[in-house]
ROKEMI-500953 format. One record per atom (N, C-alpha, C): residue number from 1; residue in three letters; y, z, x. Coordinates in steps of 0.001 Angstrom, whole numbers, plus 500000, padded with zeros to 6 digits. Each point is the difference from the previous one (the first is absolute). Example, Ala and Ser with C-alpha at 12.3 -4.5 7.8 and 13.67 -1.06 7.14 Angstrom:
// ROKEMI-500953
- 1:ALA:494310:507800:513190 $
- 1:ALA:501190:500000:499110 $
- 1:ALA:501200:500000:500900 $
- 2:SER:501050:499280:499650 $
- 2:SER:501190:500060:500820 $
- 2:SER:501090:500730:499230 $
***
This chain:
// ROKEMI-500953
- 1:UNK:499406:515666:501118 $
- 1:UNK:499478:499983:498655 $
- 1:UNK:499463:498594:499681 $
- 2:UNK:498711:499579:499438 $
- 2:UNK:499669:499204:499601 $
- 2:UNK:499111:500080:498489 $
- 3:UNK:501466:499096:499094 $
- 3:UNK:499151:499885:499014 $
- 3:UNK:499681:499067:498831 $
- 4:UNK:499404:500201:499320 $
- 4:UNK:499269:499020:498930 $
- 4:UNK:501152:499464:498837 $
- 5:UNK:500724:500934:499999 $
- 5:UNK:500377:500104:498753 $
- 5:UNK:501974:499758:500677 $
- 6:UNK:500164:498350:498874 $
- 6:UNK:501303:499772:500293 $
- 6:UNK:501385:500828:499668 $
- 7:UNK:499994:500888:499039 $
- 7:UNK:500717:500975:499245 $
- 7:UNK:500419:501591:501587 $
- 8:UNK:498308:500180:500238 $
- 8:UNK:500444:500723:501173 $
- 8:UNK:500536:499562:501126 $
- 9:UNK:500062:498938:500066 $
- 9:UNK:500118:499170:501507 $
- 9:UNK:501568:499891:500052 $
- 10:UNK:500380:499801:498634 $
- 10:UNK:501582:499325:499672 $
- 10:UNK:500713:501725:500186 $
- 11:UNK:499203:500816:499444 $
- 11:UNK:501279:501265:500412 $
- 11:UNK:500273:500678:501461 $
- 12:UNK:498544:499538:500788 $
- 12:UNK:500050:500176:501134 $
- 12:UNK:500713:499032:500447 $
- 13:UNK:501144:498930:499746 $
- 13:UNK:500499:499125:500743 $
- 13:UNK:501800:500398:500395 $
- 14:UNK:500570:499958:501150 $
- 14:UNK:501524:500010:499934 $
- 14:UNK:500922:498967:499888 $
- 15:UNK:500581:500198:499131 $
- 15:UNK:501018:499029:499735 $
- 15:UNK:500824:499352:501266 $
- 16:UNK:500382:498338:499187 $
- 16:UNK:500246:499397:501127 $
- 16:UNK:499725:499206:501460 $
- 17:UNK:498656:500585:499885 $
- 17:UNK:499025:499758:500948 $
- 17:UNK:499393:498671:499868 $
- 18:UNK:499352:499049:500881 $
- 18:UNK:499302:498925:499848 $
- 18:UNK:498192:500565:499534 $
- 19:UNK:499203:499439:499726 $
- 19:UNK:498489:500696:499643 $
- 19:UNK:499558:498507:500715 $
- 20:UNK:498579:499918:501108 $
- 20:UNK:499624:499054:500759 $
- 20:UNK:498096:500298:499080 $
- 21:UNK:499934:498409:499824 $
- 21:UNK:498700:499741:499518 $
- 21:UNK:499567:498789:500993 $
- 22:UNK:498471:500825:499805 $
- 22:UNK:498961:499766:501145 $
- 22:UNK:499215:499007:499465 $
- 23:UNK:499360:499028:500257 $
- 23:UNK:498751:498667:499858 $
- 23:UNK:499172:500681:501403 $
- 24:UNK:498588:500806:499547 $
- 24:UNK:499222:500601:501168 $
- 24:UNK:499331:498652:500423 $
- 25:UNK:499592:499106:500489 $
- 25:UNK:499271:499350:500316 $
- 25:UNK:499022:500373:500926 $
- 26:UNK:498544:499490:500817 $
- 26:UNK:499402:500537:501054 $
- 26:UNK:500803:499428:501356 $
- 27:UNK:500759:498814:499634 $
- 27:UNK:500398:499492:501397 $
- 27:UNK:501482:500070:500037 $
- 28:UNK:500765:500366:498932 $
- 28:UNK:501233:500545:499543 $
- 28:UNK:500254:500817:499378 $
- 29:UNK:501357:500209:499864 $
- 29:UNK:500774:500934:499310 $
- 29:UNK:501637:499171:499584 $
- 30:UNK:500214:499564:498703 $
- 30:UNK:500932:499274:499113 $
- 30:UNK:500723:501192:499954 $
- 31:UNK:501417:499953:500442 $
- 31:UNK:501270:501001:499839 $
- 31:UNK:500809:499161:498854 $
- 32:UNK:500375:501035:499136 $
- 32:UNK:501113:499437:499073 $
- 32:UNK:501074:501508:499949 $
- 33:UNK:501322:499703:499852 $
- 33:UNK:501089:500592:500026 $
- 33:UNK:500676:500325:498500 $
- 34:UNK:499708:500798:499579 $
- 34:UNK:501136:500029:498497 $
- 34:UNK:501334:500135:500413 $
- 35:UNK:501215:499917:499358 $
- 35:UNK:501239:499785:499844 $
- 35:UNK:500555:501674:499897 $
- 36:UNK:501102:500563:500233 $
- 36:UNK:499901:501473:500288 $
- 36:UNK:500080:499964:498169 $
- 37:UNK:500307:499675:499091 $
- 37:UNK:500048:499963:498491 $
- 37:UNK:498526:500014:499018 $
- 38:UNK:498960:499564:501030 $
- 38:UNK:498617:499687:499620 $
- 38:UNK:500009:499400:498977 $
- 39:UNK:500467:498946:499777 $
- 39:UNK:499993:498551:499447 $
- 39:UNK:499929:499094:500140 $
- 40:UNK:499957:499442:501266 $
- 40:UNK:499077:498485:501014 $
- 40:UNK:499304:500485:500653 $
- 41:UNK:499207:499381:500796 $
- 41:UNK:498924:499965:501180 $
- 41:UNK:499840:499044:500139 $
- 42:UNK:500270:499932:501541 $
- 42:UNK:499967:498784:500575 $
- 42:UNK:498906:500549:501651 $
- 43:UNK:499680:498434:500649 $
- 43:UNK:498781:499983:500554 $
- 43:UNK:500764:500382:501342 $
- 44:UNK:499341:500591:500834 $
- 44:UNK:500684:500568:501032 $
- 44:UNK:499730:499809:501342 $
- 45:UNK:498365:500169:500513 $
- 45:UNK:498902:499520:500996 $
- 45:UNK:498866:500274:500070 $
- 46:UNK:499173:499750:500645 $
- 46:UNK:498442:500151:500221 $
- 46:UNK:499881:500362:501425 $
- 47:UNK:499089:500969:499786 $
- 47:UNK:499572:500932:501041 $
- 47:UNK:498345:499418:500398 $
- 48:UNK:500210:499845:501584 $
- 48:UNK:498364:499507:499686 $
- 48:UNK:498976:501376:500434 $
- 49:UNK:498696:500294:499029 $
- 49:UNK:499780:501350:500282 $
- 49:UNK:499533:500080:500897 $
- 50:UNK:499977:501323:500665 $
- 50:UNK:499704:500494:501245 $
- 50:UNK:498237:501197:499690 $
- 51:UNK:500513:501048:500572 $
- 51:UNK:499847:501021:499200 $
- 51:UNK:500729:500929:499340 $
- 52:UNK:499424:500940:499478 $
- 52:UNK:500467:500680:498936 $
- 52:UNK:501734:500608:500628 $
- 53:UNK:499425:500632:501034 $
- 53:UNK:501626:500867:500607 $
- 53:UNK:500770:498797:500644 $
- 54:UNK:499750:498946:500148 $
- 54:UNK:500943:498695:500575 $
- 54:UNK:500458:499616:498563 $
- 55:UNK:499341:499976:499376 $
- 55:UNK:501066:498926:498406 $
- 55:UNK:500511:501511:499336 $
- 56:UNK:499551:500834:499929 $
- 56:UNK:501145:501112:499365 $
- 56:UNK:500954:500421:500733 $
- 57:UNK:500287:499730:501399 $
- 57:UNK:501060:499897:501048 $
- 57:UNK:500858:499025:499680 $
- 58:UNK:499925:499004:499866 $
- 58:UNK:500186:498809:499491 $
- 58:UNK:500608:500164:498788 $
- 59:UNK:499413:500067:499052 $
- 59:UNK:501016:500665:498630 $
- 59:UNK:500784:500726:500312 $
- 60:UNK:499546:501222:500368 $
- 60:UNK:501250:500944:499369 $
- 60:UNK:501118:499747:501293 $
- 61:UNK:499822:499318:500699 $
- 61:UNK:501229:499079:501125 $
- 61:UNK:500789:499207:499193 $
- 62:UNK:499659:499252:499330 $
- 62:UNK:500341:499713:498383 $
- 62:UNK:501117:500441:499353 $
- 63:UNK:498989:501088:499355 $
- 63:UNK:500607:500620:499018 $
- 63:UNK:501223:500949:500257 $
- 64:UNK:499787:500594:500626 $
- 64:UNK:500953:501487:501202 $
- 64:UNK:501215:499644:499639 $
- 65:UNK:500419:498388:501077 $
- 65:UNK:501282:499830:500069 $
- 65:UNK:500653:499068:498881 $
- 66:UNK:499314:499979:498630 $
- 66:UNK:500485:499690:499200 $
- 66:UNK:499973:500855:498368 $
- 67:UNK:499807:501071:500609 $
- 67:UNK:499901:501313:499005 $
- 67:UNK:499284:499818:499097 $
- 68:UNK:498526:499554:500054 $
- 68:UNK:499351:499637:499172 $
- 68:UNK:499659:501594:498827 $
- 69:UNK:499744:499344:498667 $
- 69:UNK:499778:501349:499351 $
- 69:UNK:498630:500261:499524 $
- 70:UNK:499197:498880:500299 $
- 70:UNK:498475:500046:499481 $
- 70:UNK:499155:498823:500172 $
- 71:UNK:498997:500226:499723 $
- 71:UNK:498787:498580:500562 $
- 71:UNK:499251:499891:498851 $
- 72:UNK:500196:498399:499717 $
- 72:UNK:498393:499302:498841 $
- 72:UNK:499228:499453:500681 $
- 73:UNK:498891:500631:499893 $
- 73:UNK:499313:499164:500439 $
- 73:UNK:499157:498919:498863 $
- 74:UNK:499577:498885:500512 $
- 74:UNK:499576:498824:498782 $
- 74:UNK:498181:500388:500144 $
- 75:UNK:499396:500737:498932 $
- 75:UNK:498792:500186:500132 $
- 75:UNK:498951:499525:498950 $
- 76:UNK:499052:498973:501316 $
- 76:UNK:499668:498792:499565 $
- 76:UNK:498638:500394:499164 $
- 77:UNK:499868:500084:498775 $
- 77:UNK:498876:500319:498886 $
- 77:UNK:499496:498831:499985 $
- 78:UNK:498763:500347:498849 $
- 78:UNK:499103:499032:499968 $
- 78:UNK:500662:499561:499181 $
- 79:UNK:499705:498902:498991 $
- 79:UNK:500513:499183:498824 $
- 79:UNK:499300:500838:498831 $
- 80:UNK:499112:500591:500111 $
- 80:UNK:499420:501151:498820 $
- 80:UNK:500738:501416:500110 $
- 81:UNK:501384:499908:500798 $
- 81:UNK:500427:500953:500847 $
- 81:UNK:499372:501346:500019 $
- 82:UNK:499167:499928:500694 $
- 82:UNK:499185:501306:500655 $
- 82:UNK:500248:499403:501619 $
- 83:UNK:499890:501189:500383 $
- 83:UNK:500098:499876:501763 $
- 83:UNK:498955:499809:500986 $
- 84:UNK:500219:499247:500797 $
- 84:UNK:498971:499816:501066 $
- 84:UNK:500465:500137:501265 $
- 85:UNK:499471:499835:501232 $
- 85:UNK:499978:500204:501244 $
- 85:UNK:501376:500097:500432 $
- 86:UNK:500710:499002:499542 $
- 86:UNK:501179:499267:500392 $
- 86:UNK:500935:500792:499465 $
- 87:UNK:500025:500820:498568 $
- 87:UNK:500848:500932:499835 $
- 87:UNK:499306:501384:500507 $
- 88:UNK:499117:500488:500793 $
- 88:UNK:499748:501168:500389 $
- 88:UNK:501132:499499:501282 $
- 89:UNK:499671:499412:500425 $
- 89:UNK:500425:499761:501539 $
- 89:UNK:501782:500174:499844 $
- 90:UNK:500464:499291:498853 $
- 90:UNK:501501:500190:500067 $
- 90:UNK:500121:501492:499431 $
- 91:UNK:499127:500891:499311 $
- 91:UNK:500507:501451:499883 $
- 91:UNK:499635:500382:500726 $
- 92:UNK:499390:499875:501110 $
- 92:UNK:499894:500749:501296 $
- 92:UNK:501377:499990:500378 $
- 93:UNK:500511:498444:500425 $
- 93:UNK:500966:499876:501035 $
- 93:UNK:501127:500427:499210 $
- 94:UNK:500679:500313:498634 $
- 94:UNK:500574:500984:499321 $
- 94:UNK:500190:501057:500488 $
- 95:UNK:498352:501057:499804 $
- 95:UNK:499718:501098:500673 $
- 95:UNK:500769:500197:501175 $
- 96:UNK:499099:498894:501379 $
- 96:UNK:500839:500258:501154 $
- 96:UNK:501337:499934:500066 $
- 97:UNK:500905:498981:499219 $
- 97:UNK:501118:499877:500350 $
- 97:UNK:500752:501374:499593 $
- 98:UNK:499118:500864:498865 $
- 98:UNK:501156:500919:498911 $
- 98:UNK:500051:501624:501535 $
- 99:UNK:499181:499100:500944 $
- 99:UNK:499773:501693:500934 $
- 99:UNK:501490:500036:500778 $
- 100:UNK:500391:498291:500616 $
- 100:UNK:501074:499560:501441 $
- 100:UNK:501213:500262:498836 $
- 101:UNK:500107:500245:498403 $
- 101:UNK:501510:499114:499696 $
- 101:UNK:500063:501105:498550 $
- 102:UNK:500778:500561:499496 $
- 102:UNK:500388:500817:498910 $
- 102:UNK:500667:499116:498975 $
- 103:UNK:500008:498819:500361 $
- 103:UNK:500374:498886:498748 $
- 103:UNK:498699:499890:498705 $
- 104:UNK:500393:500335:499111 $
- 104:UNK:498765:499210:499016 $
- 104:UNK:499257:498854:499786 $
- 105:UNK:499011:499799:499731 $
- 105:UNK:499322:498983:500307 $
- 105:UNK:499336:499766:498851 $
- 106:UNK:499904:498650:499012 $
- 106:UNK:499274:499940:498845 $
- 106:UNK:499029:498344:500425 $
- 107:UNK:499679:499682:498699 $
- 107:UNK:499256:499053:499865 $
- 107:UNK:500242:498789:498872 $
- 108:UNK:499872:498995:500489 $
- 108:UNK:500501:499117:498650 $
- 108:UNK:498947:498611:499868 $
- 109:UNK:498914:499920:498961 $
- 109:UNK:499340:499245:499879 $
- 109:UNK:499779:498470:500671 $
- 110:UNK:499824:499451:500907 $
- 110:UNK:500213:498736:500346 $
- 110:UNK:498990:498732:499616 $
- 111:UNK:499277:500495:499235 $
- 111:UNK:499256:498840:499297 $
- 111:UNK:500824:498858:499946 $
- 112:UNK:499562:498824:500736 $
- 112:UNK:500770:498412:499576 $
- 112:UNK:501264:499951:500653 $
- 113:UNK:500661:500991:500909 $
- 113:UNK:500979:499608:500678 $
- 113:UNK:499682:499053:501145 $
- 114:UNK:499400:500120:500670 $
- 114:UNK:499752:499015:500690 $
- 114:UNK:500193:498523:499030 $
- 115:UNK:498863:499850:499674 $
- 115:UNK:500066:498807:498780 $
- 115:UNK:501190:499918:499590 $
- 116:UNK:500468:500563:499474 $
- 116:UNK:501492:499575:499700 $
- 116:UNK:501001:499498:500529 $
- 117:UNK:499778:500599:501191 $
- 117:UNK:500770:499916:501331 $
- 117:UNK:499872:498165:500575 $
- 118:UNK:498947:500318:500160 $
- 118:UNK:499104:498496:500463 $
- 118:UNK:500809:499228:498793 $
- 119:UNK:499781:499830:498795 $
- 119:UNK:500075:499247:499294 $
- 119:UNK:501506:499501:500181 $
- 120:UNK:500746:501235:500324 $
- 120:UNK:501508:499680:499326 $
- 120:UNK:500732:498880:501643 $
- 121:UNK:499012:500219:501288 $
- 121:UNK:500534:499650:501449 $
- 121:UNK:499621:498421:499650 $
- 122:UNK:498610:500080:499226 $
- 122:UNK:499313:498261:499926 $
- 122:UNK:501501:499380:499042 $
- 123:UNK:500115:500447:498758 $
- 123:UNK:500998:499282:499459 $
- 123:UNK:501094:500048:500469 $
- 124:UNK:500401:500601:501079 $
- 124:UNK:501345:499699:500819 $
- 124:UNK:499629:499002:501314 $
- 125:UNK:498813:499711:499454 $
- 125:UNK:499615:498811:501448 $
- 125:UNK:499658:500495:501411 $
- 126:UNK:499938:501303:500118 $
- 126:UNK:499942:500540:501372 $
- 126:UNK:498804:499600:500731 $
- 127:UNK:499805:499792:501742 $
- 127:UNK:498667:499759:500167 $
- 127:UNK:499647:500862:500249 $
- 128:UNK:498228:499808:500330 $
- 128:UNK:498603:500820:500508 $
- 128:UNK:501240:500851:501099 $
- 129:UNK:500619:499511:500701 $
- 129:UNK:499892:500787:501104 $
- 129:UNK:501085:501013:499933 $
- 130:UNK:501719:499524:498914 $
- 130:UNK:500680:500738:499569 $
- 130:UNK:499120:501121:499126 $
- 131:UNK:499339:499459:498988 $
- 131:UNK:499447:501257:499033 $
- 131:UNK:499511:501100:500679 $
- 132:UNK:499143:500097:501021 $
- 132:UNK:499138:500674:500574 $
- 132:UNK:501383:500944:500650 $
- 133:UNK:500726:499343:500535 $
- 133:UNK:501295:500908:500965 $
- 133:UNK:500500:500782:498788 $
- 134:UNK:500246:499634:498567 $
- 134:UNK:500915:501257:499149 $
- 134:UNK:498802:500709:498936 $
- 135:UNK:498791:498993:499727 $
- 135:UNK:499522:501203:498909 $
- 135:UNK:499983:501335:500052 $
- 136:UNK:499880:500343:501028 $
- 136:UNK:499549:501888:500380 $
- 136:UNK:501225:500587:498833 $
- 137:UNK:501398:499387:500889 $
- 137:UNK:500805:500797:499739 $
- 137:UNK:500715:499999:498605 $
- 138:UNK:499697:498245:499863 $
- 138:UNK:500153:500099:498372 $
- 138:UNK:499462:500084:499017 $
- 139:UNK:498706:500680:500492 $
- 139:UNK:499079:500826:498959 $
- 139:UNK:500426:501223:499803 $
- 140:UNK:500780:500532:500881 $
- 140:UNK:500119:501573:500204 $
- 140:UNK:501128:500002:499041 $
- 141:UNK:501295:498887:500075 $
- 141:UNK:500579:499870:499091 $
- 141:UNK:500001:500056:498464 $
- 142:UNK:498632:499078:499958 $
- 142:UNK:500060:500251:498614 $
- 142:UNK:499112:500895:499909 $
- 143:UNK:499685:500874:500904 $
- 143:UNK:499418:501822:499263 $
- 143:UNK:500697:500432:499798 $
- 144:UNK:501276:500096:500819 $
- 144:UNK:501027:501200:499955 $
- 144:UNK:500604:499037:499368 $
- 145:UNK:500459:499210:499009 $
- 145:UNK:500948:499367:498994 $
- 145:UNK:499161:500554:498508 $
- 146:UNK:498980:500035:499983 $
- 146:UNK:498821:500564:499075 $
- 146:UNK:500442:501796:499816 $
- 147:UNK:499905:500530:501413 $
- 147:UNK:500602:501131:499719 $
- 147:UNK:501289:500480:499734 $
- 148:UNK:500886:498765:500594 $
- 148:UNK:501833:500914:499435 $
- 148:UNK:499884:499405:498563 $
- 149:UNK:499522:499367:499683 $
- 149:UNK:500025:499769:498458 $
- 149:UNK:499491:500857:499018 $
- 150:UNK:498967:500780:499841 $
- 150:UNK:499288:500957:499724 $
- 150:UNK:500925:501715:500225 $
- 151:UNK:500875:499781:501126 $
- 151:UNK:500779:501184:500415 $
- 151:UNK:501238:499472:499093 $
- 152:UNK:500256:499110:499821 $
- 152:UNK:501216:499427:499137 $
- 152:UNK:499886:500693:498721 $
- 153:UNK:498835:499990:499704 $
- 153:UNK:499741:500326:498587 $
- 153:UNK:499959:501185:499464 $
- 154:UNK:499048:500761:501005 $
- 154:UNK:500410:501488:499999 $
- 154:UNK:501257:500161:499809 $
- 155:UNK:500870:499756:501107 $
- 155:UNK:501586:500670:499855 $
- 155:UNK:500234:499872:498543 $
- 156:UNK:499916:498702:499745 $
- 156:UNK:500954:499457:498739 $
- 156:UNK:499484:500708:498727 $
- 157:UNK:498213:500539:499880 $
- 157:UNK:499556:500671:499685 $
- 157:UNK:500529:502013:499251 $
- 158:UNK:500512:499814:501671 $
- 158:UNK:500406:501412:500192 $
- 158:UNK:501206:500650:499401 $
***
């Protein structure tokens, strides 16, 4: 199942479970891990991409043995947020992934994570060559920290 809408995504989810958010990059893939409570996310690893059936091998190798219960992916809009190339390409790889895996799969805006990301490694002093080794994954972080927060709300909502 892959979908748009965070409300459906959250009832399709099982309790207890960790939920893993994705940073698609063209030359990566940023893994982040939620907490089985889905209330942290933390950065996990980077996958360097292959093709399509090598990095979704790769995930759900992942995910499997840590009972994952669902996938964000961080989908990168324009700043007028309308979509371009870059988010066709990550609802493709959605698509493909929703054929190998019966986990749900949503989407969570990533406008400025990067930037953010960047920003927050410069004021911790990190260098050129550290930054480059964690952004992937701590972009993916703060998608999927974007999304258990939003799922937070629902519940509390509910």
């Amino acid at each position: 199942m892959v979908t748009d809408d965070i409300a459906v995504f959250a009832a399709a989810l099982q309790p207890g479970r960790p939920l893993f958010g994705l940073d698609l990059g063209t030359k990566t893939i940023g893994v982040a891990i939620s907490d089985t409570r889905l209330s942290v996310a933390s950065p996990a690893e980077v996958i360097r991409r292959a093709k399509f059936s090598v990095d979704a091998a790769a995930l759900l190798s992942l995910a499997e043995p840590r009972a994952a219960t669902g996938f964000v992916l961080g989908l990168p809009r324009n700043m007028d947020g309308s979509e371009g190339p870059r988010c066709q390409s990550t609802r493709a790889f959605a698509r493909n992934l929703s054929r190998l895996t019966s986990l749900p799969i949503t989407f969570w805006d990533e406008r400025l994570s990067t930037v953010a990301v960047e920003r927050t490694l410069l004021e911790a002093d990190q260098s050129r060559k550290r930054r480059g080794e964690v952004v992937d994954k701590m972009a993916a972080a703060f998608i999927l920290q974007g999304a258990l927060d939003r799922l937070s709300h629902l519940r509390a909502g509910a």
